[in-house]
DRENKETI-977788 format. One record per residue (C-alpha): residue in one letter; residue number from 1; x, y, z. Coordinates in steps of 0.1 Angstrom, whole numbers, plus 2048, in hexadecimal, padded with zeros to 3 digits. Layout:
BEGIN
@residuo: A, num: NUM, c1: X, c2: Y, c3: Z
...
This chain:
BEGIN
@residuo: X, num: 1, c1: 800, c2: 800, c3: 800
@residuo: X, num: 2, c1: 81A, c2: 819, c3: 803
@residuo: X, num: 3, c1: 82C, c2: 818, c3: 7E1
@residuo: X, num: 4, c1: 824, c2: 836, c3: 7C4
@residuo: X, num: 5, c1: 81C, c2: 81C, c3: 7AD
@residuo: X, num: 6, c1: 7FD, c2: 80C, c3: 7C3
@residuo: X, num: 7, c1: 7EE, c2: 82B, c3: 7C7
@residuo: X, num: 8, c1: 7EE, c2: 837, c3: 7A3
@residuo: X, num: 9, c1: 7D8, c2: 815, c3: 7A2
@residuo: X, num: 10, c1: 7C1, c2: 81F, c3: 7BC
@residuo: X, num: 11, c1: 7BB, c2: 841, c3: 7B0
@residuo: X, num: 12, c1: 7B7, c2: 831, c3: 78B
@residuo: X, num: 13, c1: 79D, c2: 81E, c3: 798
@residuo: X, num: 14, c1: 78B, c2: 83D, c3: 7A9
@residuo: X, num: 15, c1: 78B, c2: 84A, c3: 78B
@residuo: X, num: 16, c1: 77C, c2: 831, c3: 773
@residuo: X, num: 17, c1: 764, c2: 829, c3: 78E
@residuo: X, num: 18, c1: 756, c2: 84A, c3: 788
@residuo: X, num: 19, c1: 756, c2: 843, c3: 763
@residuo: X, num: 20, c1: 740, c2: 823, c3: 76B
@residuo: X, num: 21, c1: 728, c2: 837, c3: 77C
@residuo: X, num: 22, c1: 725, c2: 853, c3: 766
@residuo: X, num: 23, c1: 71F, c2: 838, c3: 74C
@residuo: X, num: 24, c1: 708, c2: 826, c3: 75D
@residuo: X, num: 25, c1: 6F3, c2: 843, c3: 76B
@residuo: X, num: 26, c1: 6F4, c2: 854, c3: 74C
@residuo: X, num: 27, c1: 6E4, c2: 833, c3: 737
@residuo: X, num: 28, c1: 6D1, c2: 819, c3: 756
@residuo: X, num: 29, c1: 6C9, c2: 838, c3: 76E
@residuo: X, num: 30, c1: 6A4, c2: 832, c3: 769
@residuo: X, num: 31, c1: 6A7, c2: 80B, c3: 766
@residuo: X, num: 32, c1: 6BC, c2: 806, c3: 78B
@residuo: X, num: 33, c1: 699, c2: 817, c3: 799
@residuo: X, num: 34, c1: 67E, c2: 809, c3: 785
@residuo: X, num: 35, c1: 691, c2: 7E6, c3: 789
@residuo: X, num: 36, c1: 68A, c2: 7EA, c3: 7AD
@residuo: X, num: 37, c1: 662, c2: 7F5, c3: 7AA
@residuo: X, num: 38, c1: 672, c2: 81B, c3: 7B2
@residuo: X, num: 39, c1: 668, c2: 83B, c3: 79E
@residuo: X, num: 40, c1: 684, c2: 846, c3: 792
@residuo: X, num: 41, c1: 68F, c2: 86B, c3: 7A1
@residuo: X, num: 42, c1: 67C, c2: 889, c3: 791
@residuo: X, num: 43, c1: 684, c2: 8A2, c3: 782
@residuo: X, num: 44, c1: 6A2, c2: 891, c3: 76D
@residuo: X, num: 45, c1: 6B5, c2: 8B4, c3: 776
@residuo: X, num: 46, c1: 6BF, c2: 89C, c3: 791
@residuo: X, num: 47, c1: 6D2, c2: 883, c3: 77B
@residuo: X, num: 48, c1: 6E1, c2: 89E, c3: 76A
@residuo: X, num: 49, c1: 6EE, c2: 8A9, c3: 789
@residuo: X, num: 50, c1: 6FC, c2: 889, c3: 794
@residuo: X, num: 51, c1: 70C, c2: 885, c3: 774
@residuo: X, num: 52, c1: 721, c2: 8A5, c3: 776
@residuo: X, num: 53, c1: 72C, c2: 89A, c3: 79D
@residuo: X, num: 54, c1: 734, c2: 87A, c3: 792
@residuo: X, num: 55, c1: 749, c2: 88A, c3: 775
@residuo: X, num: 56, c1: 758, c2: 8A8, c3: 788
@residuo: X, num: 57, c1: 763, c2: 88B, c3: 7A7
@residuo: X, num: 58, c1: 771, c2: 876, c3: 787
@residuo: X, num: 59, c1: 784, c2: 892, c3: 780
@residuo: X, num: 60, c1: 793, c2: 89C, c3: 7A1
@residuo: X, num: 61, c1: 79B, c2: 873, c3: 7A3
@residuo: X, num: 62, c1: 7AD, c2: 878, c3: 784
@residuo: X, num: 63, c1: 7C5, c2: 899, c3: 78D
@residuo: X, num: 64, c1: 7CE, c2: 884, c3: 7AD
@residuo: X, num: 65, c1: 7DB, c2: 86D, c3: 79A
@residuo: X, num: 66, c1: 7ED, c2: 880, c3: 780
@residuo: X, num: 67, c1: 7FE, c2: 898, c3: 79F
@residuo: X, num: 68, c1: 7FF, c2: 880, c3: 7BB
@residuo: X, num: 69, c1: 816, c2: 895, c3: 7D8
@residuo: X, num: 70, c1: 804, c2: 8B6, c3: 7CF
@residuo: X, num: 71, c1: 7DE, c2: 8AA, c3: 7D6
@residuo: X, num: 72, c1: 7DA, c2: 8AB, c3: 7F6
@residuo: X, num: 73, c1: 7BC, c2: 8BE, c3: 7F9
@residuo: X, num: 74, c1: 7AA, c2: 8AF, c3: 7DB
@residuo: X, num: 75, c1: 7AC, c2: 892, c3: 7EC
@residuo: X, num: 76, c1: 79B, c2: 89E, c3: 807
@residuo: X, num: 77, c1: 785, c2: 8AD, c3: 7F1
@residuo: X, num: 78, c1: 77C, c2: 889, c3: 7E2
@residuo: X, num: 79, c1: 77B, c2: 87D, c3: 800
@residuo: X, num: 80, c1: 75F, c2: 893, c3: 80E
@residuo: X, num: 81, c1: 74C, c2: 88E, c3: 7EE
@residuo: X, num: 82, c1: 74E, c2: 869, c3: 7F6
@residuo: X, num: 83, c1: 73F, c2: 86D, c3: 816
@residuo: X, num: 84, c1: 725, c2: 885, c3: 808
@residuo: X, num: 85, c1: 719, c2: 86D, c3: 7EB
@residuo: X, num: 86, c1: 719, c2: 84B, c3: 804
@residuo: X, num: 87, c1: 70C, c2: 856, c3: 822
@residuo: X, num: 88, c1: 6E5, c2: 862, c3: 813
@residuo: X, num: 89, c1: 6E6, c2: 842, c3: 803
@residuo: X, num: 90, c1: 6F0, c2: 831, c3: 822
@residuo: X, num: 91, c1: 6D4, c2: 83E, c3: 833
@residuo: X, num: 92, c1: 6BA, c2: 83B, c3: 81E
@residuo: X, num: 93, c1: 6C3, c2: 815, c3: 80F
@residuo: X, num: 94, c1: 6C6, c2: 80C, c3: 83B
@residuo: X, num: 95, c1: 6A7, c2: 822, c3: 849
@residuo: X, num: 96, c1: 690, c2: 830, c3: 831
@residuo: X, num: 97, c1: 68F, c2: 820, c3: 80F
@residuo: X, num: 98, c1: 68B, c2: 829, c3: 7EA
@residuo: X, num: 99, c1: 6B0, c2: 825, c3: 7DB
@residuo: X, num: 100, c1: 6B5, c2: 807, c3: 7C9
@residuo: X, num: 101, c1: 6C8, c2: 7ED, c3: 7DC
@residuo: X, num: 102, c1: 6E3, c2: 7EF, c3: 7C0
@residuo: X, num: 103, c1: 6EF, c2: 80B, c3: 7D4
@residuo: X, num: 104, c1: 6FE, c2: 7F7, c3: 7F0
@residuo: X, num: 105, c1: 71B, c2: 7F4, c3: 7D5
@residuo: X, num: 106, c1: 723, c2: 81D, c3: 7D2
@residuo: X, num: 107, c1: 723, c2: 821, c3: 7FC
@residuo: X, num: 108, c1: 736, c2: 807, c3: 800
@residuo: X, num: 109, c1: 751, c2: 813, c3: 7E5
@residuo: X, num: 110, c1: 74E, c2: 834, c3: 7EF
@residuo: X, num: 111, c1: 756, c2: 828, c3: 810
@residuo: X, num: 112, c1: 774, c2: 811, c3: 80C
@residuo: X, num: 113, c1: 77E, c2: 82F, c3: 7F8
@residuo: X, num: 114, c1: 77C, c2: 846, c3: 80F
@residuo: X, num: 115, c1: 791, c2: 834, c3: 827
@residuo: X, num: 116, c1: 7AC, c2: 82D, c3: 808
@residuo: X, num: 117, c1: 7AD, c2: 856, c3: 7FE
@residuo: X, num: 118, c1: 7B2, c2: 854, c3: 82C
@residuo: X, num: 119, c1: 7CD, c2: 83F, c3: 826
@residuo: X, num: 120, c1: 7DB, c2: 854, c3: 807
@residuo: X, num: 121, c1: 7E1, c2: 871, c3: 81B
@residuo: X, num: 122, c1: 7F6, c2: 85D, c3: 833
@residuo: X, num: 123, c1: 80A, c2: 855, c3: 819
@residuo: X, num: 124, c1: 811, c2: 878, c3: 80B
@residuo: X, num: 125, c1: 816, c2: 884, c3: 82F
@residuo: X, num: 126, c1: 835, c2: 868, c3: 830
@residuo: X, num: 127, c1: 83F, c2: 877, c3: 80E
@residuo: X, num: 128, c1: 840, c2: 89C, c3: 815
@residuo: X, num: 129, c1: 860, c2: 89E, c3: 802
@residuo: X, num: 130, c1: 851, c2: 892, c3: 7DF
@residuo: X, num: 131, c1: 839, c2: 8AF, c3: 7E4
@residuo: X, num: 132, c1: 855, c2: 8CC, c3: 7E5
């Protein structure tokens, strides 16, 4: 866990994980819901706006892993969007209903990622020197 190389791997796959659900929202949005006997969410404003957070997160995945020692605060940045994307879901798929149960799979990503971007920053705080 503590070599450059693994996380250029891990911040790869933040990224295309984003892709994937861009991709999926953008095409199944509607079918994840009606699969499950849920409207889907009205107005479609609020796909479009998932979309561009999905895509603007994929983004800041992507410029930490181009500039690994100088991202310090995008990786907190990612890290709080994390949080703020898994824990609604979290709440609503455990206490009161209406997201699909496909969800489970984004909190708990967003989760184990969370504590991986945690992680991260422990290693640039051992490599201060690569950030100079």
């Amino acid at each position: 866990m503590g070599s450059e190389r693994f996380w250029k791997i891990v911040w790869a796959v933040a990224v295309w994980h984003n892709v994937i659900a861009f991709v999926g929202l953008l095409f199944f949005g509607n079918d994840v819901y009606i699969r499950e006997g849920l409207e889907p969410p009205v107005p479609g404003v609020n796909y479009v706006r998932w979309w561009f957070l999905i895509a603007v997160f994929g983004l800041i995945y992507y410029m930490v892993y181009r500039d690994l020692y100088h991202s310090r605060n995008l990786v907190i940045a990612g890290m709080c969007g994390k949080v703020a994307s898994a824990t609604p879901d979290l709440v609503y798929l455990v206490w009161k209903g209406g997201v699909p149960k496909l969800f489970w799979i984004s909190v708990c990503t967003d989760y184990t990622f969370t504590i991986l971007f945690a992680i991260f920053l422990g290693f640039l705080a051992k490599h201060k020197d690569k950030a100079s």
